[in-house]
N, C-alpha and C positions, 0 to 999 in steps of 0.2 A: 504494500500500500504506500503511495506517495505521500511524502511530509506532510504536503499542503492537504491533505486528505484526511491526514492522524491529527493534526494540531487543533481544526474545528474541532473534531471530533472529543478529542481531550477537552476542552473548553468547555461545549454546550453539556455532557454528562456534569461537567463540575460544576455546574451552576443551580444544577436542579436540586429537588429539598432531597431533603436525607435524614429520615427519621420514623421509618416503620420496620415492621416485622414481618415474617412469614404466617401465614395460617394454616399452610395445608394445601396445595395445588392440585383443584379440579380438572381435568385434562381438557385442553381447547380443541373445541371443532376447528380443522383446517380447510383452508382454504387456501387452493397451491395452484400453481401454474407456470411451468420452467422452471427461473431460478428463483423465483418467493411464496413464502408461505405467508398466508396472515391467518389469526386465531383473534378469536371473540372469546370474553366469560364478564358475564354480568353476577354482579353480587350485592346481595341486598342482605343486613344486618341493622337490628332495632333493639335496645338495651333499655330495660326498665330498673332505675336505681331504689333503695331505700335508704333515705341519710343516716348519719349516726350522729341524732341530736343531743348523746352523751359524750359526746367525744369534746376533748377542754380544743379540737381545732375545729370542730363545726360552727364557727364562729366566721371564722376564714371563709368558710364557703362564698363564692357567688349567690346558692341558691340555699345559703341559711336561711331565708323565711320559706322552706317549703320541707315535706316529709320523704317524697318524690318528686322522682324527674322522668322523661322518657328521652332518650336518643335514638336516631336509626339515620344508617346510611346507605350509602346507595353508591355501589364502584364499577365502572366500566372499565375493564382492563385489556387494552389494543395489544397485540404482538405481532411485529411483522418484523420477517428474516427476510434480506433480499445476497445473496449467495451467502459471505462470510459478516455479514454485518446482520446485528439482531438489537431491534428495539423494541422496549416494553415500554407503555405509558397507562396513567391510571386517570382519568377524571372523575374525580367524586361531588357526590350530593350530600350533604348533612344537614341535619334538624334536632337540633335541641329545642324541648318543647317549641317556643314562638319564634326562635330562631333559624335564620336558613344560612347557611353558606356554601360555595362551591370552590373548586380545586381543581390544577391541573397540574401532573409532575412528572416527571421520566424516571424509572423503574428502574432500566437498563438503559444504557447504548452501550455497545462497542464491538469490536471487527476481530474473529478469532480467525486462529491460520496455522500452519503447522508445514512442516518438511518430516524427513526420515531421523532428526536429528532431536527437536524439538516441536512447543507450541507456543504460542504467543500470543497477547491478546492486550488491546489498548483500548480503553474508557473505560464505561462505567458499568460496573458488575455486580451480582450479588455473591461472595464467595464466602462460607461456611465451613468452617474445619472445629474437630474437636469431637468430642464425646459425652454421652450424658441426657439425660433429659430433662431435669428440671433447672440445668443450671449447667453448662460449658466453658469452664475454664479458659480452655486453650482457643475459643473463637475469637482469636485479638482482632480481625479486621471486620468483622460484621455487626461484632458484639450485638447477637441476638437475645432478645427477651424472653426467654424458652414458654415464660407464665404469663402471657399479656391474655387479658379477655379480649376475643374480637379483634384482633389486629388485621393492619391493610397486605396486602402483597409486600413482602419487603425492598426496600430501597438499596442499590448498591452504591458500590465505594467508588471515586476515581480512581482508576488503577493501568500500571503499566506491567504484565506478568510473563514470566519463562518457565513454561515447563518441562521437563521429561520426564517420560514415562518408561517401563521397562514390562516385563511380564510379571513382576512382583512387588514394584518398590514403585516412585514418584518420586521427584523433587519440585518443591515450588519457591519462584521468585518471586517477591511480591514489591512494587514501589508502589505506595498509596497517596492519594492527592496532590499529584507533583507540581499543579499550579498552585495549592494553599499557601507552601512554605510556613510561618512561621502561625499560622491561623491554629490557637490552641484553644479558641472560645467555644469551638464545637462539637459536640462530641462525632467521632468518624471523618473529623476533618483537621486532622495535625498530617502531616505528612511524615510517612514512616517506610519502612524499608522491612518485609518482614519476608522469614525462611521457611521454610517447612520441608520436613522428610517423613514419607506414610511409608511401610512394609507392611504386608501380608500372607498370612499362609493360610491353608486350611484349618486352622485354630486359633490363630491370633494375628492381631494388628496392631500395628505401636507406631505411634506418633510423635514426632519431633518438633521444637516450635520454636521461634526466636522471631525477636521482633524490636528493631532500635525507632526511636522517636524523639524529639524535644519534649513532648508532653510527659511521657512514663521514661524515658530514657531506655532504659534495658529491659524488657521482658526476656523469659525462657522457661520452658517447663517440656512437659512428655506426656505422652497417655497412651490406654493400651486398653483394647480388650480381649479377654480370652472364653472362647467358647468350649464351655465345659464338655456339653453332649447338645443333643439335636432341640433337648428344651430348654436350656441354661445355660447362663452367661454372668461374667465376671467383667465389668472396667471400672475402669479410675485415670485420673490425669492431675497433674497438680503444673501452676505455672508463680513464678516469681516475679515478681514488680518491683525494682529497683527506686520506681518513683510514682505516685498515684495522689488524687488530689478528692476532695469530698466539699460538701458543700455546706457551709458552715455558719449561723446566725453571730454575729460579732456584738451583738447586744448581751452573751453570756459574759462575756468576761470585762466588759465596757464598765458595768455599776450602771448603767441607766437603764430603762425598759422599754423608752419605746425610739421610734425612728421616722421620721418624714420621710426616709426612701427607704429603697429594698438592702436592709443590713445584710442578707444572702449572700456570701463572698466564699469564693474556693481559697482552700487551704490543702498547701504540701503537705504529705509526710513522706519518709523512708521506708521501704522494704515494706512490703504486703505480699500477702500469697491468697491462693484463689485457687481452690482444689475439691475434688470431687469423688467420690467412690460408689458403686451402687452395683446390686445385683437385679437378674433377670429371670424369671421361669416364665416360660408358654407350655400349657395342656395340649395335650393333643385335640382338645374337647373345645380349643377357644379361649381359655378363660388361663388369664396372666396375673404374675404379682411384679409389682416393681419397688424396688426400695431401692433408695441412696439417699444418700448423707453429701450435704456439700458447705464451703463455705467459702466466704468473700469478704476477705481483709478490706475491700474496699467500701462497705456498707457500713452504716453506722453502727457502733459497739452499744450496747447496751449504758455506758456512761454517757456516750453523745446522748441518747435517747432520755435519758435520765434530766440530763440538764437543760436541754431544749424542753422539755413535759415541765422542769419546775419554771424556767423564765416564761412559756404560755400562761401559767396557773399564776402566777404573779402579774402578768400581765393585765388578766382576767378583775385579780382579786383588788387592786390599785386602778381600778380603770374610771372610777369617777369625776377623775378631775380633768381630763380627757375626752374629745368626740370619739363617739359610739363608731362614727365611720375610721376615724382614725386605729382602733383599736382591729377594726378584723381586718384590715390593710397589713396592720402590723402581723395578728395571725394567720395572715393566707400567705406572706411572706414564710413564715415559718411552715407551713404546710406545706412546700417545696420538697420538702424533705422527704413526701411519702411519693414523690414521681421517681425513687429510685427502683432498678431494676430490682434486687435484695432489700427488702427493706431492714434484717437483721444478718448478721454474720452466720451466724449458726443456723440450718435450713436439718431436719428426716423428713425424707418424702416418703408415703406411702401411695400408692397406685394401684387399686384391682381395677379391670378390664376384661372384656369378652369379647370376641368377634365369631359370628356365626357364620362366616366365610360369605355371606353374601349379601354384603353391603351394612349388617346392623355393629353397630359400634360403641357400647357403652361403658362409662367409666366411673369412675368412685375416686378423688383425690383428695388427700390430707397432708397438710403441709404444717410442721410443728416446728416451734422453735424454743428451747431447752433453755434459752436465755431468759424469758421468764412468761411462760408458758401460754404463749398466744396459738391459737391454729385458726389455720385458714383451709375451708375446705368446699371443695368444687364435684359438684356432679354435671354427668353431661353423656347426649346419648346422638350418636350421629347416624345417617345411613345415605347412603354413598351409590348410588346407581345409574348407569350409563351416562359417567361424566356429570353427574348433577349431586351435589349434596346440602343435606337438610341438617342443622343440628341445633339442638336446644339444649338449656345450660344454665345452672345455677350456682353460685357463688355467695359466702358470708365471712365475713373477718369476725372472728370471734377468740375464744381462750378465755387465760383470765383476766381479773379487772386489770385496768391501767397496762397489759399488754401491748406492744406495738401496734400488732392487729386488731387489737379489742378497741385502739385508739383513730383507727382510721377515719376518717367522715363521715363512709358511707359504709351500710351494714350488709347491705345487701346486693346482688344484682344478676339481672335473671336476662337471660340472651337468647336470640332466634336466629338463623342464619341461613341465609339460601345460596346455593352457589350452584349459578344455569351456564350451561353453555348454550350458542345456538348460532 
């Protein structure tokens, strides 16, 4: 591909947003002829909340003076390959209760290609590495959200990549956002240089990972699973953080409480680690158990949690002399805190599941955390047939009192989701 061909092409992927997840890929009807393919998949998802008007941040809310809300959206997702070049794009429609807004974003672009040597690929991508399912260590360039309700098609990186492949092993080159340069305001938008080595054999896969930055500076870690017998499975992966940043309320340690603008400021530390272990059985019959244990130096520690819950509660309890609007300005600034992916370090997942082989998909998930005994627990039942899926789903943050979870906003929320091709 000629310069003048790769450098738009660089540019326009890096400009577009970059801030969703995977849910699950429907397969798109095609539509081909010589050298392009295009695919359609309509998706329509509507989320009914129940707030948590005990929580010391339901203050913060937008929609503190309500019990409920409803959202639902509405995504059309373009794909169109014309030889070695493939674009994804999404327009969506959202409705919060009396609210409307629309969107348009590019998913993917970029132009893959290969010899007998290597492969290679310039723009913008979604690329996913690592192991795990409620929580992936080692995915430094996607950093996916394994546990979002309802998320969009995922958004890729700018990327410049070199592979080779062998009959057993890979290696991956990765340069990320090569026009951001020094841009560390956003997350997936620091430019970084990242390694990767996968082997695999009939029983096991192991993973190698490295990844330099300005933002974290040196990552590295490894992961591996090993497959016991034909129903069981072993992984884990752990990765090292030389530098990682969290986000931090600066009215803790200030003496005052409150703030005209947003006290939310990131803060370094040194060394974090972000690791994962979990087993696997599937019945012959359907019916699975999942368990792992994971945790994430970079979520807030049970002390940050502690201190941020006592400057809210003070906030609260001194707020007389002060406008009312003033005050949940100041707490919804502090409620930032719960848009983290992890929102404690310490995460056991439980997971039962069944799949009847044709198409019914139900689950059971409990997610505990040991740091002071909140769970968060999700059921949810899908069914999957000739490229279209249906799934409903329900969601409560609960445990016990003053919890992390048990402190969230909203208590509840219950989801529908269609996903048509045509």
């Amino acid at each position: 591909m000629h310069k003048k061909t790769i450098l738009p092409l660089l540019f326009i992927a890096s400009i577009a947003d970059a801030n969703a997840n995977d849910y699950g890929e429907v397969g798109y009807n095609t539509i081909s002829s010589g050298e392009y393919e295009f695919n359609i998949k309509n998706t329509f998802s509507s989320e009914y909340h129940d707030v948590n008007q005990k929580s010391p941040y339901f203050l913060g809310s937008s929609l503190s003076l309500k019990e409920k809300y409803f959202s639902a959206r509405n995504d059309l997702e373009l794909r169109f390959q014309w030889n070695k070049i493939v674009m994804q794009s999404t327009l969506s429609a959202r409705k919060m209760n009396k609210s409307d807004s629309f969107s348009s974003y590019i998913n993917q672009l970029f132009y893959d290609d290969k010899n007998e040597y290597f492969s290679w690929t310039f723009g913008k991508k979604v690329i996913s590495w690592g192991v795990g399912h409620g929580f992936r260590p080692l995915d430094v360039i996607q950093n996916e959200n394994k546990r979002a309700v309802n998320p969009p098609a995922l958004i890729g990186v700018p990327l410049i990549s070199l592979e080779k492949f062998s009959d057993s092993s890979a290696w991956s080159l990765v340069w990320t956002n090569p026009l951001y340069g020094k841009n560390e305001s956003v997350v997936n938008k620091s430019e970084s240089l990242a390694l990767r080595y996968f082997r695999f054999s009939e029983n096991y896969d192991f993973h190698l990972v490295g990844k330099f930055s300005r933002e974290k500076k040196t990552e590295g870690g490894f992961g591996t699973t090993y497959i016991i017998n034909d129903n069981a499975s072993l992984y884990g992966s752990a990765l090292y953080i030389k530098r990682y940043s969290k986000m931090i309320n600066y009215l803790i340690d200030s003496g005052t409480l409150y703030s005209s603008d947003d006290p939310m400021g990131k803060v370094y530390y040194s060394e974090g680690l972000r690791a994962n272990i979990g087993f696997q059985w599937t019945g012959d019959s359907g019916f699975s158990v999942l368990l792992e244990s994971y945790y994430d130096g970079q979520a807030y520690s049970k002390k940050d949690w502690d201190r941020l819950n006592l400057l809210t509660q003070n906030q609260i309890a001194f707020s007389s002399s002060i406008p009312f609007r003033a005050l949940e300005s100041n707490i919804a600034w502090s409620s930032y805190a719960f848009t983290q992916d992890n929102l404690v370090r310490e995460n056991y997942l439980l997971r039962l599941s069944y799949d009847n082989r044709d198409g019914l998909k139900p689950y059971v998930d409990l997610l505990f955390s040991p740091d002071d005994g909140g769970l968060l627990s999700t059921i949810s039942v899908t069914y999957e047939r000739n490229n279209q899926r249906f799934s409903l789903g329900f969601r409560n943050y609960g445990g016990k009192n003053n919890s992390v979870f048990r402190n969230v906003p909203e208590k509840n929320i219950t989801w529908l989701r269609v996903d048509l091709t045509f």
